[in-house]
C-alpha distance (Angstrom), angle and dihedral (degrees) to the residues before:
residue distance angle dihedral
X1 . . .
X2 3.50 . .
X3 3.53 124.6 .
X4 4.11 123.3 -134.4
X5 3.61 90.4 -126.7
X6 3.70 100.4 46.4
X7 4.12 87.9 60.8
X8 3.80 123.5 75.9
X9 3.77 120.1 -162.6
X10 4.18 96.6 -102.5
X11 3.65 92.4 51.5
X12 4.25 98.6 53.8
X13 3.82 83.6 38.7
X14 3.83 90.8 52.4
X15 3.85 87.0 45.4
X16 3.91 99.8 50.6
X17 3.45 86.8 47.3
X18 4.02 90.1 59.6
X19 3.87 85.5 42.7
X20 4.19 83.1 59.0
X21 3.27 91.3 41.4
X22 3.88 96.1 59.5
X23 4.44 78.6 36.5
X24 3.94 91.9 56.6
X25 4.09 89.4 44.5
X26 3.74 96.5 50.5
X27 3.91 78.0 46.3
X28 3.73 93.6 60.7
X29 3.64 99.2 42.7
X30 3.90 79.0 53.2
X31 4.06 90.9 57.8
X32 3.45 91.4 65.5
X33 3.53 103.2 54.9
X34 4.24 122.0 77.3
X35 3.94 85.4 -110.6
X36 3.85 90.8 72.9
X37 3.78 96.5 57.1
X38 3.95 96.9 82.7
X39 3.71 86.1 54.4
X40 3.73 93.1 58.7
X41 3.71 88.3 74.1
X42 3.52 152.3 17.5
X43 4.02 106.4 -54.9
X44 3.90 119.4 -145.5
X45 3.91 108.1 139.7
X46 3.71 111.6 85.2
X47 3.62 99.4 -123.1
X48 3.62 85.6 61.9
X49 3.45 92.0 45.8
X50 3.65 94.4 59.3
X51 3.36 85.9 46.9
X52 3.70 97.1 51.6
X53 4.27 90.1 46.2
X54 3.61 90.2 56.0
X55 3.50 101.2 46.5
X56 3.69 94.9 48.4
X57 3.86 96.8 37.5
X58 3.94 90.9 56.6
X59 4.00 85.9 54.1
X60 3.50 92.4 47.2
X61 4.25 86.7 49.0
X62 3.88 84.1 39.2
X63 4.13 88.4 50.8
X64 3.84 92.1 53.0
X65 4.17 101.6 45.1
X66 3.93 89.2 41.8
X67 4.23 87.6 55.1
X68 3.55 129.6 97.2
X69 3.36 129.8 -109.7
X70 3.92 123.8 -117.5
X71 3.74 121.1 -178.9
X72 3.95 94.8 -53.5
X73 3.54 93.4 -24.6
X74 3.50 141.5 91.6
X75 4.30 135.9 -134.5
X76 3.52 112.2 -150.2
X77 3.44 151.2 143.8
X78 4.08 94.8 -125.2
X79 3.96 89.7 127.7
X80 4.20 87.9 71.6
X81 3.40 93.2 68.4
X82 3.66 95.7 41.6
X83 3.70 109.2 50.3
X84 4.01 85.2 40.4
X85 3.87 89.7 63.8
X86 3.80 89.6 47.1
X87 3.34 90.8 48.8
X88 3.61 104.1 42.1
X89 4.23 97.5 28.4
X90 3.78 100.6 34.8
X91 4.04 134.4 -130.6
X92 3.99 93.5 -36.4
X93 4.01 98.8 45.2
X94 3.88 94.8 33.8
X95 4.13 84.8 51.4
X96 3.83 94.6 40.8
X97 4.27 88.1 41.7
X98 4.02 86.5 50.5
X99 3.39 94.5 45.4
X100 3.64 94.6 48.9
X101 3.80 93.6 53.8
X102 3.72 93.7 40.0
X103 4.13 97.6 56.1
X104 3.82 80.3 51.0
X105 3.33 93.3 51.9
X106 3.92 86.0 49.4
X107 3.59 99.1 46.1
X108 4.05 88.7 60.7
X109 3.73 89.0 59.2
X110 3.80 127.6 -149.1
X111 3.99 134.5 149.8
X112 4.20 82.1 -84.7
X113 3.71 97.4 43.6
X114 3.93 92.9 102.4
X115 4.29 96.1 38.3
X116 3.89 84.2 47.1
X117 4.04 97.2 50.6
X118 3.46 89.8 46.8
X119 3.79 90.9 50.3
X120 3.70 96.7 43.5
X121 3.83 94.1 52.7
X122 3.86 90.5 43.6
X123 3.72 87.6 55.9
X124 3.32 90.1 55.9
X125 3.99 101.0 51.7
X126 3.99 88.5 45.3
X127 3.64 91.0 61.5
X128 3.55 91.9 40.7
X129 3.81 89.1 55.4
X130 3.55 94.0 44.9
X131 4.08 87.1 58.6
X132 3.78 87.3 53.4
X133 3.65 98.0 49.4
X134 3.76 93.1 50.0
X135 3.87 95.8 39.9
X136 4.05 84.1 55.3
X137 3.47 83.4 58.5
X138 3.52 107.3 50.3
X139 3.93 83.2 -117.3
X140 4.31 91.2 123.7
X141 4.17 89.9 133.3
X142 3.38 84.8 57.0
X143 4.00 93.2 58.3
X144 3.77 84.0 67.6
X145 3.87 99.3 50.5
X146 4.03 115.5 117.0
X147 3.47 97.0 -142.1
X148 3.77 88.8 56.9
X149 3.71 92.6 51.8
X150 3.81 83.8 49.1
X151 4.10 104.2 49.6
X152 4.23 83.3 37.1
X153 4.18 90.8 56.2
X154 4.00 92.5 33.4
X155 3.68 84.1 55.1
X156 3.82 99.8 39.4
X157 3.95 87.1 50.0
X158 3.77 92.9 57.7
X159 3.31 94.8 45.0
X160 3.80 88.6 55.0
X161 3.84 90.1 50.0
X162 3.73 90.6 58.2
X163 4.07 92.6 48.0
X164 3.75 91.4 53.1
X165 3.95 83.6 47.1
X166 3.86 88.2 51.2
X167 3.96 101.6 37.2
X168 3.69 106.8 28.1
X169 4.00 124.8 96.0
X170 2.51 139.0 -113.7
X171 3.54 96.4 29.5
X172 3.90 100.6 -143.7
X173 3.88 93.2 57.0
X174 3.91 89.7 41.4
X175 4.05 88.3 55.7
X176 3.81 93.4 39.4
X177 4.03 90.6 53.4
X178 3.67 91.3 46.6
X179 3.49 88.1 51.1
X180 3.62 96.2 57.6
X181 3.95 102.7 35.9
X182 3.65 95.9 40.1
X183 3.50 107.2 92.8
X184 3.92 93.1 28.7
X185 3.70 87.8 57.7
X186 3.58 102.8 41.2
X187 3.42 95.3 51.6
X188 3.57 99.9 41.7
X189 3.72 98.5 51.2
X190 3.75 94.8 44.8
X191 3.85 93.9 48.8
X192 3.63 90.4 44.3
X193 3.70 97.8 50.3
X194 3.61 89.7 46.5
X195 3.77 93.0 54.1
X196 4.11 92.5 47.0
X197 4.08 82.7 57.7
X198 3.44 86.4 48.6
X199 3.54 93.7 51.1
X200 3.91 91.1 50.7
X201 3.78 90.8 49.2
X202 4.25 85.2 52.1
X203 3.73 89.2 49.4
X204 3.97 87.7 50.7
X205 3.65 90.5 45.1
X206 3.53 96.3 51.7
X207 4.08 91.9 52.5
X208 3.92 91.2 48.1
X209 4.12 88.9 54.6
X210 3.97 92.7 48.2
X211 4.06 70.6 55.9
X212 3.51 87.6 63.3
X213 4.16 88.7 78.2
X214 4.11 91.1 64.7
X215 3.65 83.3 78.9
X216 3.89 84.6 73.6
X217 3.33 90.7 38.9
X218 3.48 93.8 58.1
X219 3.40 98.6 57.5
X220 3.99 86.3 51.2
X221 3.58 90.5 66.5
X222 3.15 96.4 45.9
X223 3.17 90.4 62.1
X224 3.81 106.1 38.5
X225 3.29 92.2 49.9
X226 4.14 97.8 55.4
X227 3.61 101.0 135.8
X228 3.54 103.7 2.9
X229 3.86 103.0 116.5
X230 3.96 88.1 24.4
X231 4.10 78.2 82.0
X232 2.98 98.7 65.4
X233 4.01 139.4 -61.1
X234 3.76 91.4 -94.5
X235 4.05 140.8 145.7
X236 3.54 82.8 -117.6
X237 4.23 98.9 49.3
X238 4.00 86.3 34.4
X239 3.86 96.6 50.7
X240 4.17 92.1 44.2
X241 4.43 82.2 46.3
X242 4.14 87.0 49.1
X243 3.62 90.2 53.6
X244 3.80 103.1 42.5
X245 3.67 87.9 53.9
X246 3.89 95.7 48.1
X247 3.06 86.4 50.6
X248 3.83 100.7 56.9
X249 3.38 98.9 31.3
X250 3.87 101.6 45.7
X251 4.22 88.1 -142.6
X252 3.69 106.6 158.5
X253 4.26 88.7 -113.8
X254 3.62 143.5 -8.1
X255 3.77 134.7 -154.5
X256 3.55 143.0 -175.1
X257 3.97 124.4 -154.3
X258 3.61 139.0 175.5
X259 3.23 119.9 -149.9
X260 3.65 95.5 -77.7
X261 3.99 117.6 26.3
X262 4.08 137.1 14.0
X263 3.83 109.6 -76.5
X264 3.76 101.8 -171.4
X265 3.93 132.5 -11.9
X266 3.97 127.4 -171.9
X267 3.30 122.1 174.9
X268 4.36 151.4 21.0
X269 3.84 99.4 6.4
X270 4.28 99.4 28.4
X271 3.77 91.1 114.9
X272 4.01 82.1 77.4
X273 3.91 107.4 14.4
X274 3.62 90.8 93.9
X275 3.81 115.2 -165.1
X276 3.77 106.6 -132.5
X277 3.86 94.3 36.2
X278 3.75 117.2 107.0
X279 3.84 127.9 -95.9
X280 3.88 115.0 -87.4
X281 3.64 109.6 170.6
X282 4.12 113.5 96.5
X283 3.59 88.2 -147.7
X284 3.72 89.7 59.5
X285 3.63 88.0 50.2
X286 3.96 91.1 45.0
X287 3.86 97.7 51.6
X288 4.39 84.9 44.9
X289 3.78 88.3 51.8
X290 3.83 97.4 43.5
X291 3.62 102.7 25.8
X292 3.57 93.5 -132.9
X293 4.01 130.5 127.4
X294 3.84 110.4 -104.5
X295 4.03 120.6 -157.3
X296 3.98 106.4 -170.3
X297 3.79 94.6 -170.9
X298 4.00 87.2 173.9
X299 4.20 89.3 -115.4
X300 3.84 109.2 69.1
X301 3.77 95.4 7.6
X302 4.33 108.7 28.9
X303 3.50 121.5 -146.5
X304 3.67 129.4 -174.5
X305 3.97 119.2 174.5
X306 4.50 105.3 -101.0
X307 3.62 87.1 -146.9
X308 4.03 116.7 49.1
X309 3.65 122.9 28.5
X310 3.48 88.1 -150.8
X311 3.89 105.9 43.5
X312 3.48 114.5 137.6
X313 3.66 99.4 -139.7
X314 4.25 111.9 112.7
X315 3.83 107.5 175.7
X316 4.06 135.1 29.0
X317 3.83 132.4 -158.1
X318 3.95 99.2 -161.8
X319 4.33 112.6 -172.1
X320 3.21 121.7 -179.1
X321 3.85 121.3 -126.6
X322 3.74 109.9 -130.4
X323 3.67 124.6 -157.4
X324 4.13 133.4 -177.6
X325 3.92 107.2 -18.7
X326 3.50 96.4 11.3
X327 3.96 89.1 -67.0
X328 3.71 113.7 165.2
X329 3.76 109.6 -130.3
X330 4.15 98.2 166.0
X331 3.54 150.8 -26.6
X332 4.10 137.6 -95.5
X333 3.54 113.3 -154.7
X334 4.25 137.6 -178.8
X335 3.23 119.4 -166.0
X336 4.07 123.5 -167.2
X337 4.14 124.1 -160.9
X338 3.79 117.0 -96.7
X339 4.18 91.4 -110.1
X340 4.10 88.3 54.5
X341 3.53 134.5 76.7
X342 3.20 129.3 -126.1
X343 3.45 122.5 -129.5
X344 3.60 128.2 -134.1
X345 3.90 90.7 -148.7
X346 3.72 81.6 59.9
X347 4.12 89.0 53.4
X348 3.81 92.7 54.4
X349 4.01 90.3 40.3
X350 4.15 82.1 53.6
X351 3.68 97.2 53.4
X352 4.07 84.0 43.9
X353 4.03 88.3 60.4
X354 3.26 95.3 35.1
X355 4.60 90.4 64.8
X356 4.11 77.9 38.3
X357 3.56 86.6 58.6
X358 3.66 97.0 38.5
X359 3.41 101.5 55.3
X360 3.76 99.1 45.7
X361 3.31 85.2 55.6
X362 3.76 91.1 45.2
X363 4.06 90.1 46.2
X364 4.03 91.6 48.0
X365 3.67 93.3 52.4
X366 3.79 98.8 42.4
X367 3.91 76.4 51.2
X368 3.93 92.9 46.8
X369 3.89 88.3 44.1
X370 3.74 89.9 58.7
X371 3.93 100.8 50.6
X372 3.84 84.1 45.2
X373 3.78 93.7 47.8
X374 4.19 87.1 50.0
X375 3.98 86.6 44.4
X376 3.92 97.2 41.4
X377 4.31 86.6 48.2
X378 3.68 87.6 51.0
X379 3.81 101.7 53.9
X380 3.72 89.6 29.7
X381 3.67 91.5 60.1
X382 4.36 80.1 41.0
X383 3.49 86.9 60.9
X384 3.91 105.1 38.6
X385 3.53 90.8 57.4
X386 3.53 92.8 25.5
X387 4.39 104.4 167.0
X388 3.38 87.0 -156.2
X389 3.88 99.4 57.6
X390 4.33 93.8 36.1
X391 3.95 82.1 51.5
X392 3.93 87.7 56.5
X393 4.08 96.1 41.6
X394 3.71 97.0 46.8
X395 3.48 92.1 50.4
X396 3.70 86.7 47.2
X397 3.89 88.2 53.2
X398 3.92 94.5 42.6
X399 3.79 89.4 54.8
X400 3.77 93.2 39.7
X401 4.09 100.6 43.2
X402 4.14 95.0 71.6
X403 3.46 100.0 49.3
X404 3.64 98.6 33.3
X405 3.79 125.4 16.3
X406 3.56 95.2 176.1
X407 3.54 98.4 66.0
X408 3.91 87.6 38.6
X409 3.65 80.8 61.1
X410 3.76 95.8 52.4
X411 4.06 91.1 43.5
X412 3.73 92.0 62.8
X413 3.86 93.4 37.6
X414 4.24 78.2 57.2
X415 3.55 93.4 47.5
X416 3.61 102.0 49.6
X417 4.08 87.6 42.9
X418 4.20 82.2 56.6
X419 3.41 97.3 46.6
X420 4.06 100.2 37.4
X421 4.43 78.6 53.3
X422 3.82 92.9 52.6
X423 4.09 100.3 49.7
X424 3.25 107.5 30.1
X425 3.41 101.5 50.9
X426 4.08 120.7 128.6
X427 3.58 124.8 -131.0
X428 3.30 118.1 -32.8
X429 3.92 105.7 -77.2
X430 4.25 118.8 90.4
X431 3.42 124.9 173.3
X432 4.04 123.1 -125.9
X433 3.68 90.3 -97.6
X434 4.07 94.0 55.1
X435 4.22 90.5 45.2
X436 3.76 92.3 47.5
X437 4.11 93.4 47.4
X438 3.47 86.5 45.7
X439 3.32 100.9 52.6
X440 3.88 98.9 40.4
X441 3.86 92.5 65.8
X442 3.56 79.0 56.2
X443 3.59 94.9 52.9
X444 3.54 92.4 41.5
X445 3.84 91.3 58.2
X446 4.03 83.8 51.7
X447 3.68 88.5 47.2
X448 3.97 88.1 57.5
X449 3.99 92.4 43.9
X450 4.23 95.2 48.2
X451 4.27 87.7 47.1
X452 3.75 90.6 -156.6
X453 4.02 101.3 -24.7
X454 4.02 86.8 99.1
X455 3.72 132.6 70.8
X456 4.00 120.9 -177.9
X457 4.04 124.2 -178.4
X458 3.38 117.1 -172.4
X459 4.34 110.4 -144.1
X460 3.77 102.0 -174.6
X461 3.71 126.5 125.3
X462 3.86 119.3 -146.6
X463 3.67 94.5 -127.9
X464 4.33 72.0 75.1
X465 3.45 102.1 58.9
X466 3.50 102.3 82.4
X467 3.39 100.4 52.1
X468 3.67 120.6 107.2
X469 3.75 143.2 -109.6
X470 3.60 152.9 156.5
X471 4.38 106.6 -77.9
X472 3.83 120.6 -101.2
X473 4.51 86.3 6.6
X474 4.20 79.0 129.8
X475 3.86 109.2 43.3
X476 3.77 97.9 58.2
X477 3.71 92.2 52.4
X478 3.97 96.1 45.5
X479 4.15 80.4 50.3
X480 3.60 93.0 52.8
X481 4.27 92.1 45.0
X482 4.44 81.0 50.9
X483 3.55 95.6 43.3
X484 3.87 117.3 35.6
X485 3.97 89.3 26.3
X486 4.29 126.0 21.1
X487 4.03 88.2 37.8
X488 3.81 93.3 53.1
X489 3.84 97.4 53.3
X490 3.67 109.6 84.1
X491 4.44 87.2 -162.3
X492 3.93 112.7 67.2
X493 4.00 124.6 -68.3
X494 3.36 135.3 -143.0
X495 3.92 131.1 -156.9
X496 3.61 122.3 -165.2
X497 4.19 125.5 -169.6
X498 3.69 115.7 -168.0
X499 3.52 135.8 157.0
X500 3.97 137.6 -170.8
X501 3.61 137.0 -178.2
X502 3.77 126.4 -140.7
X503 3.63 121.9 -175.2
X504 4.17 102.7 -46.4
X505 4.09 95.2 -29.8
X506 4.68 110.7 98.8
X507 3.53 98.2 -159.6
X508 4.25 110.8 -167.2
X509 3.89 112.4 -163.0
X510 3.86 116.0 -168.2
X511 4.29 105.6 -175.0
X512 3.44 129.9 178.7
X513 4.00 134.3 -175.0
X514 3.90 100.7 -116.8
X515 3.39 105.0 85.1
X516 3.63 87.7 -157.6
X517 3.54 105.1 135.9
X518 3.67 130.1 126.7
X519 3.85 127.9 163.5
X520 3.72 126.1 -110.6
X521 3.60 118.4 -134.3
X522 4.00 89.7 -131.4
X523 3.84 86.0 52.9
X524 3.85 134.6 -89.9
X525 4.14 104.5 -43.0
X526 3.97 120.5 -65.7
X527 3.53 100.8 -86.5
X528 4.10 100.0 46.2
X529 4.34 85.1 43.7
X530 4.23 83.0 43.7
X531 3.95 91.0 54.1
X532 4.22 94.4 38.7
X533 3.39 92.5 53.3
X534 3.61 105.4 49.5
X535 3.69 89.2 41.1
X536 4.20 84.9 56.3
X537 4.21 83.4 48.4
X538 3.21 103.9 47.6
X539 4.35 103.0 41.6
X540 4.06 99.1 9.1
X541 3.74 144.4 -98.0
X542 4.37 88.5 -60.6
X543 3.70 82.4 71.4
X544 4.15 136.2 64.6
X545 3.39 145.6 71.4
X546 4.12 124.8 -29.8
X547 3.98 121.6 -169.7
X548 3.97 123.4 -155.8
X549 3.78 128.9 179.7
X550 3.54 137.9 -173.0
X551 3.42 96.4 -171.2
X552 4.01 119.2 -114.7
X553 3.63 81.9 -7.6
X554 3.88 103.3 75.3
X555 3.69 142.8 -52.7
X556 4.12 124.1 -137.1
X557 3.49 124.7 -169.1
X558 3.92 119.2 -162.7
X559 3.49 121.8 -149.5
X560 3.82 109.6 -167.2
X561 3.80 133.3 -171.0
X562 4.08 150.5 140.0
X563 3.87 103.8 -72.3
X564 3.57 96.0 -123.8
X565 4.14 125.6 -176.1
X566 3.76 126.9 -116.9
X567 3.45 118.7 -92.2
X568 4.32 99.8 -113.5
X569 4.08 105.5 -167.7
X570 3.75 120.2 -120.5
C-alpha cells in the first residue's frame, strides 16, 4: 500500500489520469454497442433509465476498484460516473446512481467510507437537479455540453472535499488526505467527465455525418416517387409512397394520413397501424389544426403510440401536407424505435418529403381539377340544354297555353330565368342565393309538368344566401330527387331544400318523399358523383355529398362543406 507521504501531487494526478484513460476506453468500446444509444441524449423513458443507472453505476463501481489506496482512503475517479447519471438520467437516476456507488464505497470500509457515500450519492442528486432545472427551461442541448459536465464535477468534487473535511476522523488525517488528493481528484474527474461528454457528442457527430448520404437519398425519392401521389391521394398511392421512403431513408416507420384516418403505414408498429382506421395521435391532430411540423422526441414533447401499449416506436416527426392556399389536406410522418436516435438530418429530410409530397399531390389535383372541369362543362352544358327536360316543358307549355295563358306566360318567364342561370354563369363560384334562384325556375317548370302531383318548400334562411359554393353543386341533385324519385311515385311527392350552418360547416339538404333510392355500384349517377367529387377537390375528403334512405318513406341527401363568405369587391 502506498503511503501519503511517499506520493507527490503530479504523480497521483498522472495516475488517475491512466485510471481515466482505461475509464474513457471501456467508454468507447461502450459507444459501439446498442446500450450506449440512450446516453446519446436526454433520457426520460424508464427503460432508458434503467439503462442509463446501470451504465453509470458500473463506472462509478469501476471508478472506486480502479483507485488507489491512501492511508484508509481511496483516489478515484467515482464522481464521473455519478454526476454523468445526474446529468444524463435526472434527480431519481443521478440519486439512485450515487447511491449505488456510495454504499459500495461504504461496504469497503475505511475512516472516509461514510464522508465518501454521502458525497458520492450527493453527486449524483446535484446532477440530477441540474437536468431538471435545464429541462424546465427548454435548455436539454445544454444537458449534453462538456463544459457543463466539467463546472458540475469540479463543483461536486469540492464539495466532496469539504464533507470529508466535515465528517471524517480524525480530523488531522482527514485534512492531510484532502490535502494531498485534492487537486489530483478535482482535476481528474472534471477533465474526465468532460471528455466522456465529449465522447458522446463524437458518437452523435459521427451518426449525423453518415446523415450526410440522405442528400442522395433525397433525390432518389424524388425521383421514384414521380407520379405516385399525382394518381390520386389513395391507400393504395399512400402505402406504395410509405414504402419507397422507408426504404430510402431507413426511418424505423412511415405513415400517411388525411385529415381523418391512416392512409399508408410501413414499418416498426404496421402489425397495428391499420390503414383505413382513424387518426389517434393528438400530435397528429395538433400539427392538422395548426399546420405546423411537430417533432415528439419523447423529452420536451412525449410521445407514446395511442394504439399499442407495447409499440416499439419512441419519437415522431409529424409534417403537415399542404395543398392550394396553404390548406392542410394530411400528414407525413417517420417514426424511429425507442433504442434509436433520431437524427436531425432526418427532420430536415422529412420536411423535404413532406413539400415532395405536397406538391404531387398539389400537381395531380390541379390535373384532376382540369379533366373534371372539361367533364363537369360537358354534362353541365348536357343538362342546361338538356332535350330531354325542354321536351318535357314545352309540352308542359303547349298543354298549358290554351286553357291558361297566364301561367303559359309565367312558364316561359321560368324557362328563360333557367336557362339565362345555366349559360351565363361566371367562374365557377355562386353563392346560396344564385343556386337556389336557379334552381327554383327549375322547380317551377317541374311544378307546371306534375299539375298538382308535386310539392316543394323551400327551408333556407337569408342569413344563408351569401355563403359560397361550387356553381350548379344544387341543380343536379334536385334533378336526381325529380327524376329517379317524385316521377316514379304514382301518389303525391314532396321535395324539401333546407340548409343550416353550425360553427364553420354549410350543410344543404335536398329530401324528397319516395324513398326510392338505391346505390349504384359505379356510384350515385354522373351528376351527384360530378358534384361529390369536386366538392372533395376543391375543400378535402371531410367534405361532399352523404345519401340516406328510409325506404318508401323518404330519401335525404346531404351536401356538406366549409361555410365560406362571399367575396364583396374592394
Amino acid at each position: 500500500m502506498l503511503e501519503l507521504e511517499s506520493i507527490n501531487h503530479l504523480a497521483l494526478i498522472g495516475s488517475l489520469m491512466q485510471q481515466m484513460c482505461v475509464y474513457l476506453v471501456i467508454a468507447y468500446l461502450l459507444s459501439k454497442t446498442p446500450l450506449f444509444a440512450p446516453l446519446m441524449q436526454v433520457t426520460v423513458r424508464l427503460p432508458d433509465k434503467l439503462v442509463c443507472y446501470v451504465v453509470f453505476s458500473a463506472f462509478c463501481v469501476m471508478g472506486t476498484y480502479l483507485g488507489f489506496q491512501i492511508e484508509g482512503a481511496i483516489a478515484n475517479t467515482r464522481a464521473i460516473g455519478a454526476v454523468l447519471g445526474g446529468l444524463l438520467g435526472g434527480p431519481l437516476v443521478g440519486l439512485a446512481v450515487g447511491l449505488t456507488g456510495g454504499l459500495h464505497r461504504y461496504s469497503l470500509g475505511g475512516f472516509t467510507a461514510s464522508a465518501c457515500a454521502v458525497s458520492t450519492t450527493l453527486e449524483g442528486l446535484l446532477g440530477g437537479c441540474l437536468n431538471l432545472y435545464l429541462l424546465r427551461r427548454h435548455r436539454a442541448d445544454r444537458l449534453l455540453s462538456p463544459a457543463i459536465a466539467f463546472g458540475t464535477t469540479l463543483f461536486s468534487e469540492i464539495a466532496q472535499m469539504i464533507i470529508i473535511l466535515a465528517m471524517a476522523r480524525p480530523y488531522e488525517q482527514a485534512g492531510r488526505l484532502v490535502a494531498h488528493i485534492a487537486l489530483p481528484m478535482i482535476v481528474n474527474n472534471s477533465v474526465g467527465a468532460a471528455l466522456f461528454m465529449r465522447l458522446i457528442l463524437d458518437r452523435r457527430e459521427t451518426l449525423e455525418k453518415y446523415s450526410v448520404a440522405f442528400s442522395a437519398k433525397a433525390l432518389r425519392i424524388a425521383e421514384r416517387s414521380v407520379g405516385v401521389l399525382m394518381r390520386g391521394f389513395n391507400e393504395k398511392n399512400c402505402r406504395a409512397m410509405a414504402s419507397i421512403i422507408q426504404e430510402e431513408t431507413g426511418v424505423g416507420a412511415v405513415a400517411i394520413t388525411d385529415c381523418e384516418k391512416l392512409l399508408g403505414f410501413v414499418g416498426v408498429g404496421a402489425d397495428h397501424h391499420l390503414p383505413g382506421t382513424p387518426i389517434s395521435s393528438p400530435h397528429t391532430f395538433y400539427a392538422i389544426a395548426h399546420n405546423e411540423v411537430v417533432y415528439a422526441d419523447g423529452v420536451e414533447i412525449s410521445y407514446s403510440c395511442g394504439v399499442s401499449r407495447d409499440c416499439k416506436l419512441g419519437s415522431c416527426l409529424v409534417i403537415p401536407l399542404r395543398g392550394e392556399g396553404n390548406r392542410v389536406f394530411g400528414t407525413i410522418k417517420l417514426y424511429e424505435p425507442k433504442r434509436k436516435f433520431f437524427s436531425s438530418l432526418n427532420r430536415t429530410l422529412g420536411e423535404g418529403i413532406a413539400r415532395l409530397l405536397s406538391n404531387q399531390v398539389l400537381a395531380g389535383t390541379i390535373d384532376e381539377q382540369k379533366q373534371l372541369l372539361a367533364q363537369s362543362e360537358i354534362k353541365l352544358l348536357q343538362a342546361q340544354i338538356n332535350p330531354h327536360f325542354l321536351f318535357n316543358a314545352l309540352n308542359t307549355l303547349a298543354a298549358v297555353i290554351r286553357r291558361d295563358p297566364e301561367a303559359a306566360r309565367q312558364i316561359v318567364h321560368y324557362l328563360s330565368t333557367f336557362f339565362r342561370k345555366s349559360l351565363k354563369r361566371v367562374g365557377d363560384e355562386a353563392t346560396l342565393k344564385d343556386e337556389i334562384e336557379h334552381v327554383d325556375a327549375y322547380l317551377r317548370i317541374e311544378l307546371a309538368r306534375f299539375a298538382g302531383r308535386l310539392d316543394v318548400e323551400l327551408a333556407v334562411a337569408d342569413d344563408l344566401l351569401h355563403l359560397r359554393l361550387p356553381a350548379f353543386s344544387l341543380q343536379p341533385i334536385v334533378e336526381n330527387a325529380i327524376k329517379y324519385g317524385i316521377s316514379q311515385m304514382i301518389e303525391p311527392g314532396k321535395i324539401t331544400i333546407s340548409a343550416r350552418r353550425e360553427q364553420d360547416v354549410l350543410t344543404i339538404v335536398v329530401e324528397d318523399t319516395a324513398g326510392l333510392y338505391k346505390p349504384l355500384p359505379d356510384g350515385d349517377g354522373l351528376g351527384m358523383n360530378l358534384v361529390d367529387r369536386r366538392i372533395k377537390i376543391r375543400y378535402g375528403a371531410a367534405y361532399g355529398i352523404s345519401v340516406s334512405c328510409e325506404p318508401e318513406q323518404w330519401t335525404r341527401v346531404a351536401i356538406r362543406l366549409p361555410a365560406e363568405e362571399e367575396l364583396v369587391p374592394c
